[in-house]
KOLVEX-976061 format. One record per residue: x, y, z of N, C-alpha, C in turn; residue in three letters. Coordinates in steps of 0.05 Angstrom, whole numbers, padded with zeros to 5 digits, always signed. Each point is the difference from the previous one (the first is absolute). Layout:
XYZXYZXYZAla;...
end
This chain:
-00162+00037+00676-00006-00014-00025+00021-00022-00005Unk;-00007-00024-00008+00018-00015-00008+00017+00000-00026Unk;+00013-00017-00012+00017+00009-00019-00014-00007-00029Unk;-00025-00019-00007-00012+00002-00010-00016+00024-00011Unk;-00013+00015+00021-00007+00021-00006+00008+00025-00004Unk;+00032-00004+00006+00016+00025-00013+00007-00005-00020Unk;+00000-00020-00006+00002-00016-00033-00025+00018-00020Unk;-00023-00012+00016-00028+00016-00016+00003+00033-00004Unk;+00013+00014+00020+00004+00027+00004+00024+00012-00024Unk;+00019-00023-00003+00023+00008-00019-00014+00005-00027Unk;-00014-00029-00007-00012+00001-00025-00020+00025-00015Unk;-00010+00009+00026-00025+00017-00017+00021+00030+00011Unk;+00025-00006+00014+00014+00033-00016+00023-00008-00026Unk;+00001-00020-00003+00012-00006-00037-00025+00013-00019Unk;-00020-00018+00014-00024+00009-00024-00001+00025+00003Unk;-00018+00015+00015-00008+00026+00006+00027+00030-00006Unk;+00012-00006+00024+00024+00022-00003+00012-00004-00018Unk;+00013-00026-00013+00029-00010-00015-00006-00003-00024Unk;-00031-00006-00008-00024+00003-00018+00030-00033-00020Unk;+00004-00014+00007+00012-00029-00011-00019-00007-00004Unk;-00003-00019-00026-00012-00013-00019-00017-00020+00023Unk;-00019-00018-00011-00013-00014+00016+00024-00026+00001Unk;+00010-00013-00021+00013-00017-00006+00020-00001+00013Unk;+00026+00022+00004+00009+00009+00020-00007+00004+00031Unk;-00015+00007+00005-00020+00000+00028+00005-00040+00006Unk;-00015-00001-00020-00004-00038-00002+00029-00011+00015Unk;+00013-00001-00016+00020-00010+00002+00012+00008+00025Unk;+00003+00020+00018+00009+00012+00029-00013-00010+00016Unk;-00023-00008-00011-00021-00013+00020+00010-00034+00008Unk;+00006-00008-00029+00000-00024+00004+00028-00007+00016Unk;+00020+00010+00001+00028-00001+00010-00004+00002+00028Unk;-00012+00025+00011-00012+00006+00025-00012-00021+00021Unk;-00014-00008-00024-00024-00024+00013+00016-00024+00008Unk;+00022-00010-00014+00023-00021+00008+00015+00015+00016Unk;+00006+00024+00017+00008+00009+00017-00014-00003+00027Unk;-00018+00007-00004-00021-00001+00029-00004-00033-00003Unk;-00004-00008-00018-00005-00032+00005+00035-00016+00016Unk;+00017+00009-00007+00033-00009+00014-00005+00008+00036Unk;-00008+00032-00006+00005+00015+00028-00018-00017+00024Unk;-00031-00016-00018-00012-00007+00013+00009-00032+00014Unk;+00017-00018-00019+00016-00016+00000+00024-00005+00024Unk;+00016+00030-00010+00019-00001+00026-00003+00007+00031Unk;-00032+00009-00001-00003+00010+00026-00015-00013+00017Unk;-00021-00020-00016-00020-00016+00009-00028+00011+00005Unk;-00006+00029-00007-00027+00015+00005+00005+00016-00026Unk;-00021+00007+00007-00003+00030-00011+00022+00019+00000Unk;+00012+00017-00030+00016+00004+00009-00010+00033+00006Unk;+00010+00014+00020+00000+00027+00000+00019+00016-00002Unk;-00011+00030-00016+00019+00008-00003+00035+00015+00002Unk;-00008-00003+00034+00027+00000+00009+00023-00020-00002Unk;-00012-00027+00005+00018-00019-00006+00017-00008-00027Unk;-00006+00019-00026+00001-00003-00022+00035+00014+00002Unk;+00022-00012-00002+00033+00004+00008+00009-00013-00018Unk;+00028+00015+00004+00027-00018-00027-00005-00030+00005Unk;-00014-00010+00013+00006-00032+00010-00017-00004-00019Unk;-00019+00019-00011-00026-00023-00007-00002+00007-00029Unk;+00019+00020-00002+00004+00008-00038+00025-00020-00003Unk;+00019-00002+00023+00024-00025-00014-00011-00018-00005Unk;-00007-00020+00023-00019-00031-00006-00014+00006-00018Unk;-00020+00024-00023-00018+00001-00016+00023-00013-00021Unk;+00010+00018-00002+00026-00001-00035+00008-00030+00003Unk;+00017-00013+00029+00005-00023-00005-00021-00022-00003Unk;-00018+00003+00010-00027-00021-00011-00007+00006-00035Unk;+00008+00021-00003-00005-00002-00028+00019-00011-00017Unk;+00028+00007+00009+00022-00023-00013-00002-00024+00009Unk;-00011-00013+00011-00003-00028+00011-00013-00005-00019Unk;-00032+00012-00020-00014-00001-00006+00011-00008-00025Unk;+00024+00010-00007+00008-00001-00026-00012+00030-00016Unk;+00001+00028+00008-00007+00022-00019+00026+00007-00001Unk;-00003+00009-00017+00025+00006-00016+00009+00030+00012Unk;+00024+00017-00012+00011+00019+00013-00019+00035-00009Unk;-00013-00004-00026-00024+00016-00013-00017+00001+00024Unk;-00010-00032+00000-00026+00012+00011+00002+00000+00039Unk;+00028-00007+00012-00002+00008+00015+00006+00036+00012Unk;+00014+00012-00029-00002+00024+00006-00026+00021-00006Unk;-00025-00030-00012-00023+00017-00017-00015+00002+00039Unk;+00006-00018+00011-00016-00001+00032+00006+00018+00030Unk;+00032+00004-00010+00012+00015+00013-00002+00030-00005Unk;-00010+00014-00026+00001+00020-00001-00035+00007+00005Unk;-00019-00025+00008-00025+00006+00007-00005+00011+00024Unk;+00016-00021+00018+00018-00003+00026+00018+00036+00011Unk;+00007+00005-00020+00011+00029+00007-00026+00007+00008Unk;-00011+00006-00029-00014+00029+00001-00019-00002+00025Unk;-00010-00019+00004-00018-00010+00018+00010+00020+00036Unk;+00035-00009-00007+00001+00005+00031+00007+00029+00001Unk;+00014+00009-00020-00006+00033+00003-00022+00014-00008Unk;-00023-00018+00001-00026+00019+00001-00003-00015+00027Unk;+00005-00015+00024-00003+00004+00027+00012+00010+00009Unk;+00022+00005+00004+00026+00019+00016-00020+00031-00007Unk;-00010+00011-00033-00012+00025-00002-00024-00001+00005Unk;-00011-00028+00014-00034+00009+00011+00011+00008+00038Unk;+00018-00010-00009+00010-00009+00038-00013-00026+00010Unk;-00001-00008-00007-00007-00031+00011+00027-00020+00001Unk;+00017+00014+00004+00032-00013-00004+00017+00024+00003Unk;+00018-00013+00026+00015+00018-00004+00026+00001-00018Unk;+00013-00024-00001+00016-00006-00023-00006-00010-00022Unk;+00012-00005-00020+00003-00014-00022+00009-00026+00004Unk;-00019-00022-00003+00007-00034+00003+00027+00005-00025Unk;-00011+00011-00032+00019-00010-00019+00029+00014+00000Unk;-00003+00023+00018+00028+00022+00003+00027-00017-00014Unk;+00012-00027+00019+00015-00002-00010+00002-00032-00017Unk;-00018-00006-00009-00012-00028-00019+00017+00014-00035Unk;+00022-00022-00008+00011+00010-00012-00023-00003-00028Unk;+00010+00007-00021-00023-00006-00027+00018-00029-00008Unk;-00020-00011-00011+00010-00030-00017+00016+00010-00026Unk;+00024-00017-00004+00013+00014-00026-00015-00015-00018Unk;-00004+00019-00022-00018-00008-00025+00012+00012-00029Unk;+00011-00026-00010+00012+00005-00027-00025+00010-00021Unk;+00007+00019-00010-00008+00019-00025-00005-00022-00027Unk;-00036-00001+00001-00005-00019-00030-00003+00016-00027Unk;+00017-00008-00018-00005+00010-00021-00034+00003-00020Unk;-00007+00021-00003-00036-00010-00015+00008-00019-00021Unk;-00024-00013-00002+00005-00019-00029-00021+00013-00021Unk;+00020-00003-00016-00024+00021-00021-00003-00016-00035Unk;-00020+00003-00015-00001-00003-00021+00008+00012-00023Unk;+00006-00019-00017+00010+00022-00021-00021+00013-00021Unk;+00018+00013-00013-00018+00020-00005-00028-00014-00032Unk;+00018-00017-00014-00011-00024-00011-00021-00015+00013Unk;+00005-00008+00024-00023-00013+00018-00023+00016-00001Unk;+00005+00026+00013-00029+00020+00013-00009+00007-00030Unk;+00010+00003-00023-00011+00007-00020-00017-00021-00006Unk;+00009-00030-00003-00027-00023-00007-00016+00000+00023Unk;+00001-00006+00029-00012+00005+00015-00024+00025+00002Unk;+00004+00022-00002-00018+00029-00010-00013-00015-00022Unk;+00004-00008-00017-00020-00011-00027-00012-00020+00004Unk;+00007-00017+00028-00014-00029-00009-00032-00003+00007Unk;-00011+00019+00010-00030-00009+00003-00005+00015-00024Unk;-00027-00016-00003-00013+00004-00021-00018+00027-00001Unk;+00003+00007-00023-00020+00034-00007-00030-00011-00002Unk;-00012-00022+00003-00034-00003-00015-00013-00005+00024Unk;+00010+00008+00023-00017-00008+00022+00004+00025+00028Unk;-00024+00006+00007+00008+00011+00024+00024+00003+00020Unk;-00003-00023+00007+00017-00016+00025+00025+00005-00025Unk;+00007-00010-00018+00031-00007-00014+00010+00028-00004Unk;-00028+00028-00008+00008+00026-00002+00010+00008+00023Unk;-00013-00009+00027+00011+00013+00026+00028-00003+00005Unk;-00005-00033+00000+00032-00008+00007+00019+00009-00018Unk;-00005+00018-00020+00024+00001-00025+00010+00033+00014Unk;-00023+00013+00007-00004+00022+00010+00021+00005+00028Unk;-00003-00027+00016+00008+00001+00030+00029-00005-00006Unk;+00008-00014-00017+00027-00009-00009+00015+00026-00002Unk;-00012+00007-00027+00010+00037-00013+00012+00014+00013Unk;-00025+00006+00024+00002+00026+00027+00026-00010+00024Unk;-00008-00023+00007+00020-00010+00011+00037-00001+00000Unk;-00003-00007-00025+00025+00010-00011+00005+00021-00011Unk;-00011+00012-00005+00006+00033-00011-00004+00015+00019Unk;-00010-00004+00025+00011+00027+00024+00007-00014+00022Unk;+00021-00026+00004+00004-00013+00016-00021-00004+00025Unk;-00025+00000-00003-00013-00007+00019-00002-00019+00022Unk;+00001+00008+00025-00006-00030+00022-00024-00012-00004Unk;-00009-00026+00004-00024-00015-00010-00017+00020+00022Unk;-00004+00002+00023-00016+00016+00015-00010+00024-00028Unk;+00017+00017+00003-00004+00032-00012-00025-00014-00033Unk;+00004-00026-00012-00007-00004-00020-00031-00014+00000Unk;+00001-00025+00018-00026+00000+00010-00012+00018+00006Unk;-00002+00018+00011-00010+00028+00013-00006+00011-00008Unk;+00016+00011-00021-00002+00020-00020-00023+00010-00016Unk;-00008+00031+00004-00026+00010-00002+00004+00006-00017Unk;-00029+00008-00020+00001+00008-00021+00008+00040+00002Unk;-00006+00004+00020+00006+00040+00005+00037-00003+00001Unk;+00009-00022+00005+00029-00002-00005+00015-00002-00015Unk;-00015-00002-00032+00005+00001-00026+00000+00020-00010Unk;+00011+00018-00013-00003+00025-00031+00020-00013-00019Unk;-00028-00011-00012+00014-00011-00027+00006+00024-00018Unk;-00011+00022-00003+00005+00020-00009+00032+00019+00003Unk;+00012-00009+00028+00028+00016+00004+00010-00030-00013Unk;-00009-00023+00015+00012-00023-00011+00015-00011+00028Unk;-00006+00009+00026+00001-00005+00026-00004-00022+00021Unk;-00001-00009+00010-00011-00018+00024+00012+00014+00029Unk;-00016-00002+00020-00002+00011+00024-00007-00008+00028Unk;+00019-00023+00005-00005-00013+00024+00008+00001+00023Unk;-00021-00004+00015+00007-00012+00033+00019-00011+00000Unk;+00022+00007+00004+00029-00021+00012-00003-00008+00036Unk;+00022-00004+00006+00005-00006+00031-00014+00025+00016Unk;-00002+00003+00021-00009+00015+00025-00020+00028-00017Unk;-00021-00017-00019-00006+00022-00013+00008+00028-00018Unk;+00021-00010-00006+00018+00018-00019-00014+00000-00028Unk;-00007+00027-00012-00006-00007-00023+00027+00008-00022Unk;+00005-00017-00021+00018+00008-00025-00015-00006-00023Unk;+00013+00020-00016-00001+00000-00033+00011-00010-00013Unk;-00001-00021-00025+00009-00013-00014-00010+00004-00026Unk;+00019+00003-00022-00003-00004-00024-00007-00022-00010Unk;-00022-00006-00019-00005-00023-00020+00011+00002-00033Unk;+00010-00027-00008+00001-00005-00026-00019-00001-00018Unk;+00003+00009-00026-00017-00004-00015-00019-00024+00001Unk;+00017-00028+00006-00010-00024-00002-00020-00010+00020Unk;+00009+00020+00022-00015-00005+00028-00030+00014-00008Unk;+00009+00018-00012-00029+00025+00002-00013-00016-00028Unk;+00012-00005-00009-00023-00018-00028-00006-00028+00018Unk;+00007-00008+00023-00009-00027+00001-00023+00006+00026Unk;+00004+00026+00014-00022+00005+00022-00018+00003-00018Unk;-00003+00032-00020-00015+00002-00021-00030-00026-00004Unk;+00027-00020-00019-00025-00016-00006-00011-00018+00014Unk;+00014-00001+00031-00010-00008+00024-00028+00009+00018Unk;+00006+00033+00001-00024+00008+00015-00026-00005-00022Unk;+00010+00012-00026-00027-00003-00017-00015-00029-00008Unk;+00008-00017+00010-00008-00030+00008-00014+00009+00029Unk;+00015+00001+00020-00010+00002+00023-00034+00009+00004Unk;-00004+00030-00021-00014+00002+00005-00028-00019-00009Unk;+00005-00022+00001-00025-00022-00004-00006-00017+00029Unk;+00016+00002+00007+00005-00015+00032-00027+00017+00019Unk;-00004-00020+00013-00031+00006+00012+00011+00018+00022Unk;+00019-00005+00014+00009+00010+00019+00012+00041-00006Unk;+00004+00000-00024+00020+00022-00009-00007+00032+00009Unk;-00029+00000+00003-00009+00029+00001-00004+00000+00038Unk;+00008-00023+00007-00009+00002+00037+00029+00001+00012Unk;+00017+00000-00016+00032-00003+00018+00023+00011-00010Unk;+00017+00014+00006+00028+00013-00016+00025-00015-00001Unk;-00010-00029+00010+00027-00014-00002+00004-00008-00038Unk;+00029+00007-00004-00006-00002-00023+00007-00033-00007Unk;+00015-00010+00009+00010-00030-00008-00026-00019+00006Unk;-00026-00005-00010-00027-00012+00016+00005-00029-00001Unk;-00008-00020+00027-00001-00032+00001-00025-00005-00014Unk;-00006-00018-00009-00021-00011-00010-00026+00011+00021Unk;+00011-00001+00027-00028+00010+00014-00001+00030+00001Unk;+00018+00017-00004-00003+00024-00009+00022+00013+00023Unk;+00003-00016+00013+00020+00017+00018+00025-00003-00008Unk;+00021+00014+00029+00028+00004-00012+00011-00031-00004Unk;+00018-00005-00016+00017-00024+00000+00023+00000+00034Unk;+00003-00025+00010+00015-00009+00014+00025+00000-00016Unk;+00024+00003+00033+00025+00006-00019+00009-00038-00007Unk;-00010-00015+00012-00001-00030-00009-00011-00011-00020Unk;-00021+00015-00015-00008-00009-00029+00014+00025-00012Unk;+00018+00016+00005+00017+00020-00019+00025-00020-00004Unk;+00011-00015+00016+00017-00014-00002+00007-00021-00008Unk;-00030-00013+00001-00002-00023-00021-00006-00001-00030Unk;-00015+00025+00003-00002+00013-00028+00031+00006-00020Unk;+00015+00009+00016+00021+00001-00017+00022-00028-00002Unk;-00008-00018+00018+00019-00028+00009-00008-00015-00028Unk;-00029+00002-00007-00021-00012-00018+00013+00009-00026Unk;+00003+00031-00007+00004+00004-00028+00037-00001-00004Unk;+00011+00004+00018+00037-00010-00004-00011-00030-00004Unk;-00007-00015+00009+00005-00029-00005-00018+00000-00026Unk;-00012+00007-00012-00008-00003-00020+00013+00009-00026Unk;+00014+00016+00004+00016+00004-00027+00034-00004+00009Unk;+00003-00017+00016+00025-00018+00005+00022+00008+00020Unk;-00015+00022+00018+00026+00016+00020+00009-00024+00022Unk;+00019-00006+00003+00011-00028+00015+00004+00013+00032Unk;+00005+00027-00005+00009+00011+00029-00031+00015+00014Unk;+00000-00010+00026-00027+00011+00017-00005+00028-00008Unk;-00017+00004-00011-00018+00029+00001-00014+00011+00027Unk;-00001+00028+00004-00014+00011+00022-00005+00022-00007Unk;-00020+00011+00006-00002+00035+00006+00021+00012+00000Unk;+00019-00008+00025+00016+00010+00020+00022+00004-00031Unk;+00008-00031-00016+00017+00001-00020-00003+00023-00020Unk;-00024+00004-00009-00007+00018-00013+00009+00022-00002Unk;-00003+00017+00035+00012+00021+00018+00027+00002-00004Unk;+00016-00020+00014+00024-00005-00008+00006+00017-00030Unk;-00010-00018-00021+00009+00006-00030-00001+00019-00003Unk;-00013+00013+00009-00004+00028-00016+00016+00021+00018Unk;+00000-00003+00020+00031+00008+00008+00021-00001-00012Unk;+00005-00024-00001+00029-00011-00015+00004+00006-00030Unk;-00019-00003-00008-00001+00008-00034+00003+00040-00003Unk;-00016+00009+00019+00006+00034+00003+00029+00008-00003Unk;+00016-00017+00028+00026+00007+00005+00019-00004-00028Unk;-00006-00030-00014+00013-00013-00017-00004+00017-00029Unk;-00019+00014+00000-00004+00028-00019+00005+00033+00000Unk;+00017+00005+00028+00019+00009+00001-00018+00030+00015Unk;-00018-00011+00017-00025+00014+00013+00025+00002+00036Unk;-00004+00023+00017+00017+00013+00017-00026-00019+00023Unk;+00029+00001+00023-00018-00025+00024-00024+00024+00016Unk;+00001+00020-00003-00022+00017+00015-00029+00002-00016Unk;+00006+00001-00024-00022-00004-00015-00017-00023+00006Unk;+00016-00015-00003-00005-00031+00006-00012-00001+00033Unk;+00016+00007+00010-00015+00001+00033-00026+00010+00001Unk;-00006+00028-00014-00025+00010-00004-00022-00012-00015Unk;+00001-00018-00017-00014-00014-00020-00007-00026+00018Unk;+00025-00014+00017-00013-00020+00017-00010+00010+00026Unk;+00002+00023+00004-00018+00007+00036+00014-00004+00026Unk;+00024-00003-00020+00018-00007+00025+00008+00020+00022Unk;+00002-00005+00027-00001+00026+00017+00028+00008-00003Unk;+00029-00016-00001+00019+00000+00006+00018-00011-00024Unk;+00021+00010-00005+00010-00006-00026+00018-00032+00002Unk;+00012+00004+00024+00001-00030+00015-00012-00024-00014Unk;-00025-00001+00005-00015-00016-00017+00001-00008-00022Unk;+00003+00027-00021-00001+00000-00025+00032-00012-00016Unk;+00012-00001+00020+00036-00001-00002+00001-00026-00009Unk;-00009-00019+00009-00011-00030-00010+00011-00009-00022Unk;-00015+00016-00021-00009-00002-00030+00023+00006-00011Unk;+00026+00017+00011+00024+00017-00015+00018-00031+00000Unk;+00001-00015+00012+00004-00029+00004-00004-00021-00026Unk;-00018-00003-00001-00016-00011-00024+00017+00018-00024Unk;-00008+00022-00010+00009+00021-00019+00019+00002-00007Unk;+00016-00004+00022+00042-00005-00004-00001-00016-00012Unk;-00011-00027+00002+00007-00026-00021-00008+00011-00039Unk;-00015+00009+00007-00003+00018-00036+00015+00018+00004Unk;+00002+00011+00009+00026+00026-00003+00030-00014-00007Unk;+00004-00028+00016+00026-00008-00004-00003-00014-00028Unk;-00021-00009-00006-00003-00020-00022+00004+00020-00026Unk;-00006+00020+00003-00001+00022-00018+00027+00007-00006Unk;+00015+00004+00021+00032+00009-00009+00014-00023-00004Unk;-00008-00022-00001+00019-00018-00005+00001-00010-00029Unk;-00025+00006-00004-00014+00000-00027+00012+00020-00016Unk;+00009+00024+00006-00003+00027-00018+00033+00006-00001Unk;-00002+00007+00027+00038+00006+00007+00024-00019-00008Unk;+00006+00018-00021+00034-00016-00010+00019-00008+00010Unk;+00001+00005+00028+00021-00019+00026-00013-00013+00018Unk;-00024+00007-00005-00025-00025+00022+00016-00025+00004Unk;
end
């Protein structure tokens, strides 16, 4: 087999065995695909899979710094690049590891950027209550920020994943993980008078997505994003809005309310507390702001 096709073989054991998001899948794919496209480059054929060596993962990384990628995303290619080769060394189609000794790119630690808590409150209010579409989006805002949701888990999001009754939400996170999240009052009054709109939507009784597009299907996470880019700029937010920001906040606002980082890990889906460690970053700046404010020798 050539190295293309162990490429095809990797992917459908992410999907299948590793059960990784499609989006994820995506993205391994596409890193991969500029791999076999270099390998095919440096060798002049086809490349196969034996020939695939430290020579052809170094020249990969330096063609990408030539390229101008930065030190992120050359460790976002390199760690595609791993997994890739220790699932050949464990099919046996290799007997070593090309990346064994390929050091990692050093990559300085970004702080999230998050909104304040002033912001997400006009933001949550700014679509309008007299319309479908303005109820959804007020709805998608709510949920979003009230169980830190990833735009994936939110687009998606089924209606059997709701008990408005415990006051719950229940989503698909990463590698199929499901978690439980609490909702706010504000969230559950704004699904509330969301679904009971919904139910006019032609589409509503044929599909369980609960967030519906005008054609009845799920929303893209690219009109989730513009959706919220649309209502910050409308009631005057100067700093970029995102999903992702959203996520962020409600992290940061947890910690900054005096909420423990494991909780917090569990609420974002996080596999590893590592991850969640991020946000204690952010939180120190209110924690210091707080004692300097309060404490009589601050």
């Amino acid at each position: 087999m050539d190295l293309a096709a162990w490429v095809d073989a990797y992917l459908s054991y992410l999907r299948v065995e590793r059960a990784l998001s499609n989006n994820t899948v995506e993205a391994y794919g596409h890193d991969l695909a500029r791999l076999c496209e270099h390998a095919e480059t440096e060798l002049g054929h086809v490349a196969e899979v034996g020939a695939f060596d430290e020579r052809i993962v170094s020249t990969f990384l330096i063609r990408l710094g030539e390229e101008g990628i930065g030190a992120t995303s050359a460790a976002r290619y390199l760690s595609a690049v791993r997994g890739f080769s220790k699932f050949l060394v464990r099919e046996r189609a290799l007997a070593q590891d090309p990346c064994a000794l390929i050091d990692r790119p050093r990559v300085g630690r970004k702080l999230p950027k998050v909104l304040t808590v002033g912001d997400v409150g006009g933001l949550v209010e700014a679509p309008p209550d007299t319309s479908l579409r303005g109820l959804r989006d007020r709805a998608m805002l709510h949920v979003m920020y009230a169980a830190g949701l990833r735009v994936s888990e939110l687009v998606g999001l089924k209606l059997g994943e709701l008990d408005l009754k415990k006051g719950v939400v229940m989503p698909f996170g990463k590698g199929q993980k499901r978690r439980l999240v609490p909702l706010g009052e504000p969230a559950l009054d704004a699904l509330d008078a969301y679904l009971k709109k919904r139910a006019e939507h032609p589409a509503a009784e044929r599909t369980p997505i609960v967030f519906l597009s005008p054609r009845g299907g799920a929303l893209t996470r690219q009109a989730a994003w513009k959706m919220i880019t649309r209502y910050a700029r409308s009631i005057g937010i100067a700093k970029p809005a995102s999903p992702h920001k959203l996520r962020h906040s409600f992290a940061t606002h947890l910690l900054e309310g005096g909420a423990d980082l494991r909780s917090v890990q569990t609420l974002l889906g996080h596999a590893s507390i590592a991850t969640t460690e991020v946000y204690t970053h952010v939180a120190d700046d209110h924690v210091r702001s707080v004692y300097r404010k309060a404490h009589p020798r601050a």
